[in-house]
C-alpha positions in Angstrom: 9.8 251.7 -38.4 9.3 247.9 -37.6 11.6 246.3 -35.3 12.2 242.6 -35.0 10.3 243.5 -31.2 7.2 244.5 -33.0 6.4 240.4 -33.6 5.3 239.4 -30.6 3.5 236.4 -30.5 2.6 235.6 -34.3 -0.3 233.7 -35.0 -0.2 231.3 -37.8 -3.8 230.7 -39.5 -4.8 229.2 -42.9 -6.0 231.5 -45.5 -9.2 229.3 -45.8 -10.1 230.5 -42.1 -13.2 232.6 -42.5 -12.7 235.0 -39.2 -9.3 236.9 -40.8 -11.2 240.0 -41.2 -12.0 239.8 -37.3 -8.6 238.9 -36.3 -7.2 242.0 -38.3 -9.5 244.4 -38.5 -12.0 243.8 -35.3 -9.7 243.3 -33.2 -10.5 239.5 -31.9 -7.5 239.0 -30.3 -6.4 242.6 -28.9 -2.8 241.3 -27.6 -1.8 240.2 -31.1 1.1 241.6 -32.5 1.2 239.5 -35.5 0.0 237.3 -37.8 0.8 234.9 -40.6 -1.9 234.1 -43.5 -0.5 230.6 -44.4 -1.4 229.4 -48.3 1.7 226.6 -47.3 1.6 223.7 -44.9 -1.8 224.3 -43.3 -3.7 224.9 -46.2 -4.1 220.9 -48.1 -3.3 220.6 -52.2 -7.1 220.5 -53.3 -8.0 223.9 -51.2 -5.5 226.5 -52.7 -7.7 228.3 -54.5 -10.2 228.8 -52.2 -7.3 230.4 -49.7 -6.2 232.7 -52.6 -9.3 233.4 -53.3 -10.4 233.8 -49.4 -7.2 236.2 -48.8 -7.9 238.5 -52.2 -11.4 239.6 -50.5 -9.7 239.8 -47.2 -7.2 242.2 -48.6 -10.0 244.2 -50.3 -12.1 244.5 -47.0 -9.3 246.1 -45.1 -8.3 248.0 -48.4 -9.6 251.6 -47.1 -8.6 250.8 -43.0 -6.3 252.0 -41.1 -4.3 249.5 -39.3 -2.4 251.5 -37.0 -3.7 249.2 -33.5 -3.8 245.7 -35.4 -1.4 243.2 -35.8 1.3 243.3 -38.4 0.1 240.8 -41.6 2.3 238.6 -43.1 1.8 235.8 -45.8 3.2 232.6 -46.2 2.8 231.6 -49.7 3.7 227.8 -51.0 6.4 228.5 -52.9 8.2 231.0 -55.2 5.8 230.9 -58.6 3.1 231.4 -55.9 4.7 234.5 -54.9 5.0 236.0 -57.8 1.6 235.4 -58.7 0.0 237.2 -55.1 2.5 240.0 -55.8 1.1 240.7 -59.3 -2.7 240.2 -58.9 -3.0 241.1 -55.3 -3.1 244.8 -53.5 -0.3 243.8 -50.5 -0.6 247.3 -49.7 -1.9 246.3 -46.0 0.8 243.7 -45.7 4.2 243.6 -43.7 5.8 241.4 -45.5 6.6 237.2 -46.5 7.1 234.4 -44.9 9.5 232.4 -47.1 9.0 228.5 -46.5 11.7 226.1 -46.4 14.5 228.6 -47.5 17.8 227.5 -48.4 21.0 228.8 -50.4 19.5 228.0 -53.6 17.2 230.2 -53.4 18.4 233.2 -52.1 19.0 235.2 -56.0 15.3 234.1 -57.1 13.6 235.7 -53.9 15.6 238.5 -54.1 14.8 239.5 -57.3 11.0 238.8 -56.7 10.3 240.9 -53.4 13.4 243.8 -53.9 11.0 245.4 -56.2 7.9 245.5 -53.1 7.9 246.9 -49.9 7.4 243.1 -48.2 10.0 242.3 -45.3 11.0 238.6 -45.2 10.9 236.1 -42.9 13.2 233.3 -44.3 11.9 229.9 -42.4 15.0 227.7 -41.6 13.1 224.2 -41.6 14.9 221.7 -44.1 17.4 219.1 -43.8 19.9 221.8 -44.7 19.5 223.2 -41.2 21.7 220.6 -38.9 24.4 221.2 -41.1 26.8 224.5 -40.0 28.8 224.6 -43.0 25.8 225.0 -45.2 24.3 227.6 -42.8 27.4 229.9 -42.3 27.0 230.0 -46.3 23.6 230.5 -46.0 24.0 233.5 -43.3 27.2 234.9 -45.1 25.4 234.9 -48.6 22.3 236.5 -47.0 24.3 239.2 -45.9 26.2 240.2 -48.9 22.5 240.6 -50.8 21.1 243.6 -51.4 17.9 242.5 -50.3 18.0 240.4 -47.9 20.7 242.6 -45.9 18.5 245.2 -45.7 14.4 243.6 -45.6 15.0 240.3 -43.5 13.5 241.5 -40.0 13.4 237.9 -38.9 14.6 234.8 -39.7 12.4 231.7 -38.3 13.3 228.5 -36.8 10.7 225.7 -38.2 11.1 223.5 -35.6 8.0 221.2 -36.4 9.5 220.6 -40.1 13.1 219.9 -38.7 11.5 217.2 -36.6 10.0 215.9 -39.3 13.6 215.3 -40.5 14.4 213.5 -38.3 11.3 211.4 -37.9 10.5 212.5 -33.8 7.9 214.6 -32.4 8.5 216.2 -29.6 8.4 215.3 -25.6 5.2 216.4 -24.5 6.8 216.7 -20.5 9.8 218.4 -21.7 11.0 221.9 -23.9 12.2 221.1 -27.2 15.2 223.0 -26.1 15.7 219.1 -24.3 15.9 217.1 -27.4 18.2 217.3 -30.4 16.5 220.7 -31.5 18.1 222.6 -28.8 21.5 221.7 -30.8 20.0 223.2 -34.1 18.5 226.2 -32.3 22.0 227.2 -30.6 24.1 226.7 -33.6 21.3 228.8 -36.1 21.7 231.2 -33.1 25.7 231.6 -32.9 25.7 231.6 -37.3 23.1 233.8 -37.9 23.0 236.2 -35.0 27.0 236.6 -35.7 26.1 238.6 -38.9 23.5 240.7 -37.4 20.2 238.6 -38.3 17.4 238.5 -35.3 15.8 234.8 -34.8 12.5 233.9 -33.6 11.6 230.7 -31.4 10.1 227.4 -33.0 6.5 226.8 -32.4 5.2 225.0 -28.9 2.7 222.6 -30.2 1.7 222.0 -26.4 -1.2 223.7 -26.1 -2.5 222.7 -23.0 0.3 222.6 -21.2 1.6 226.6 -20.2 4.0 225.4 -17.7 5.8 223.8 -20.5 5.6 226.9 -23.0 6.8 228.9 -19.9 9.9 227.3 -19.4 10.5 226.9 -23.4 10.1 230.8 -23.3 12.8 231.2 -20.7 15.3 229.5 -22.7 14.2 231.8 -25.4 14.8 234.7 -24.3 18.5 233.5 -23.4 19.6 232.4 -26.8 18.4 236.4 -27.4 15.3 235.2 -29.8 12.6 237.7 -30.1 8.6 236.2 -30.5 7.2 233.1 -31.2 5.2 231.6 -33.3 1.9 230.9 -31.8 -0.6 227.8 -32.9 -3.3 228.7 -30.6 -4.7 232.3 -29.1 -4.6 231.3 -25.3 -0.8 231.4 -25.8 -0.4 235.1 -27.2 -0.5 236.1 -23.6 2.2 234.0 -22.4 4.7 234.7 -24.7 3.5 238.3 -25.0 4.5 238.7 -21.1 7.5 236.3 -21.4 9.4 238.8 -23.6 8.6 241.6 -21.3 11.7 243.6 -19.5 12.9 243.2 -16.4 13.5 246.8 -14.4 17.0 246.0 -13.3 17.8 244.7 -17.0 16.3 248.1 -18.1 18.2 250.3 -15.5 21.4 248.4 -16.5 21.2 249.1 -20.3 20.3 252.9 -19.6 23.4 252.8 -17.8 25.6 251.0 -20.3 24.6 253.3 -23.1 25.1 256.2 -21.0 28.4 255.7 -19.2 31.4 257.3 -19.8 33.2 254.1 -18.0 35.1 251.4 -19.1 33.7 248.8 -16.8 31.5 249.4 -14.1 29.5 248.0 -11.4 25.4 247.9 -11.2 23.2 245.3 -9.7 26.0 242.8 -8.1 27.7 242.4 -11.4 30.0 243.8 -14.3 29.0 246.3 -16.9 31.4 246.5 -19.7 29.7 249.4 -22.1 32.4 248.2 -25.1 30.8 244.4 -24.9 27.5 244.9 -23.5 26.0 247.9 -26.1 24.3 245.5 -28.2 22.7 244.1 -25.4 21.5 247.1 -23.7 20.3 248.1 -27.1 18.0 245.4 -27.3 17.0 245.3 -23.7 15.4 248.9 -24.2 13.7 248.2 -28.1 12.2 244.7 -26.3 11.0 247.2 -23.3 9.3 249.9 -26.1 7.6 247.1 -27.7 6.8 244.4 -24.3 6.7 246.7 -21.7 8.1 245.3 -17.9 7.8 242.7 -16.1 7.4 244.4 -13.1 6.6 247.8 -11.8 8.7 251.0 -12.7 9.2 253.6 -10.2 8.1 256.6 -12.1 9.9 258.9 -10.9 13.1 256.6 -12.1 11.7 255.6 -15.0 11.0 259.5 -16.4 14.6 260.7 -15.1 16.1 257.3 -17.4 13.9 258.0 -20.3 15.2 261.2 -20.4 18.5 260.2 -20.3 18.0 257.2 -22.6 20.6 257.2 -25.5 19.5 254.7 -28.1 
C-alpha cells in the first residue's frame, strides 16, 4: 500500500526531457522516491505533442519492468480533456497516479468521474487565487471529503507555492524561507482546513537551488506544520529533504509508547504523553520512520524489543 511517506522528495521534470527512462528505470538518481512527468507548466504551448508523444514511448519501455526499487511516477497533465485523452490511449499501468493542476471546487465532480474508473491516486495542486480565501477552502476540503473518489484516492494534496506567488505578483526572498512572507499565511491556514478532515499536505517547492541552508531551514518548518515531501526542482536537493523527514529516536520511542500505553497521561523524555490526543501523531511518527529511516543511530537492542512491541 502507498502511504503519503512513500513521496519523498518528488522530482518535477518535463515530459520532453529525454533521460525519463534513466531516471525510472536506471536508476539515475537512487534516492528518489518520486517523480512528476509534467505535460503542464514546464512543457511551452507549441511542444505538447512532442511530450505526449515523448511519455507514450516512455511508458512502453518500462512496459515489461518491474518497478519495485524506482520511484513512484506520477503525471501532470494540462488540464482535464488532456486527461481523458492519456487515460484512453495510454497504458498507465506503471503509473501511481495524477497530478491535478490548479484544482478548485468546480472541478471536483468532472475529475472524479474521469479517474474513479482507473487505479490513478490524485494529487490535487492548491495554486489559484482561490487558495488565500478560507471560506472557499473549507468548501473545497469539506466537498472533497464527502466524494467517493477523492475520500478514498487523494494520497496528497500539494501546495503550489510558485503559482500563488504569481497571484500576488512577488517572488520570493532569496535570504529568507517562504514560510517568512505572506505564503506562510496560506500554508498554515491550507494546513489547519485540510489536515482537519484527514487530507496529508506536501510543502511548496524551494526554488533556491544553490542555497541548502535556506531549503534546510524551510524543511524544518515543514515538518512542524506536519507536511510530508517536497517537491524538488533540482536532484542535489533529493538528499536534503530526503534526510530532513527522517525520525528522530526519541520521537520514535515516544510514539511506541503512546500507542502502547495503557495510561492516561504519562511522562517520557521531559514532557507529557497524552495517548487519547497524541495517537495520530505517534501514528505518523512511526509510518515517516518506515519510509525515512532516523536521524540518528538506534540502539538495536531497543529498537528490536520496540518493533516487536510496535502497535500500528
Amino acid at each position: 500500500m502507498i502511504t503519503p511517506y512513500d513521496l519523498g522528495a518528488t522530482l518535477y521534470m518535463p515530459a520532453t526531457r529525454n533521460d525519463l527512462f534513466q531516471v525510472i528505470a536506471q536508476n539515475k538518481y537512487p534516492n528518489l522516491k518520486s517523480l512528476v512527468i509534467c505535460l503542464e507548466d514546464a512543457v511551452v504551448e507549441k511542444e505538447i505533442k512532442l511530450g505526449i508523444e515523448n511519455l507514450s514511448q516512455l511508458l512502453s519501455n518500462i512496459a515489461d519492468l518491474n518497478l519495485k526499487d524506482t520511484p513512484l511516477i506520477f503525471i501532470r497533465p494540462r488540464n482535464i480533456p488532456m486527461a481523458k485523452t492519456l487515460i484512453e490511449r495510454l497504458d498507465l499501468s506503471k503509473v501511481t497516479g495524477f497530478v491535478l493542476p490548479k484544482f478548485e471546487l468546480d472541478q471536483v465532480e468532472e475529475w472524479s468521474q474521469t479517474l474513479s474508473g482507473t487505479h490513478l491516486l490524485a494529487m490535487p495542486t492548491l495554486e489559484t487565487a482561490n487558495c488565500f480565501d478560507a471560506t472557499r477552502m473549507n468548501i473545497l476540503a469539506n466537498t472533497m471529503r464527502n466524494d467517493a473518489y477523492f475520500s478514498r484516492k487523494t494520497i496528497v494534496l500539494r501546495i503550489g507555492g510558485n503559482d500563488l506567488m504569481h497571484v500576488l505578483g512577488i517572488r520570493r526572498n532569496r535570504s529568507r524561507t517562504l514560510y517568512d512572507g505572506p505564503l506562510g499565511y496560506v500554508i498554515k491556514m491550507i494546513v489547519c482546513i485540510f489536515g482537519a478532515q484527514g487530507f496529508y499536505m506536501t510543502a511548496p517547492v524551494c526554488e533556491i537551488i544553490d542555497s541548502p541552508t535556506i531549503l534546510l531551514a524551510e524543511l524544518e518548518i515543514d515538518n512542524e506544520h506536519g507536511l510530508v515531501g517536497k517537491t524538488a526542482i533540482h536532484p542535489k536537493q533529493i538528499e536534503h529533504i530526503n534526510n530532513a523527514f527522517k525520525v528522530q529516536v526519541t520521537d520514535y520511542l515516544d510514539a511506541l509508547k503512546i500507542l502502547n500505553s495503557n495510561s492516561a497521561v504519562f511522562q517520557s523524555n521531559g514532557a507529557m504523553c497524552e495517548p487519547a490526543t497524541h495517537h495520530m501523531w505517534a501514528q505518523n511518527i512511526v509510518s515517516r520512520s518506515q519510509s525515512y529511516g532516523f536521524a540518528d543511530e538506534v540502539p538495536h537492542a531497543l529498537y528490536e524489543q520496540h518493533q516487536s512491541e510496535k502497535i500500528l
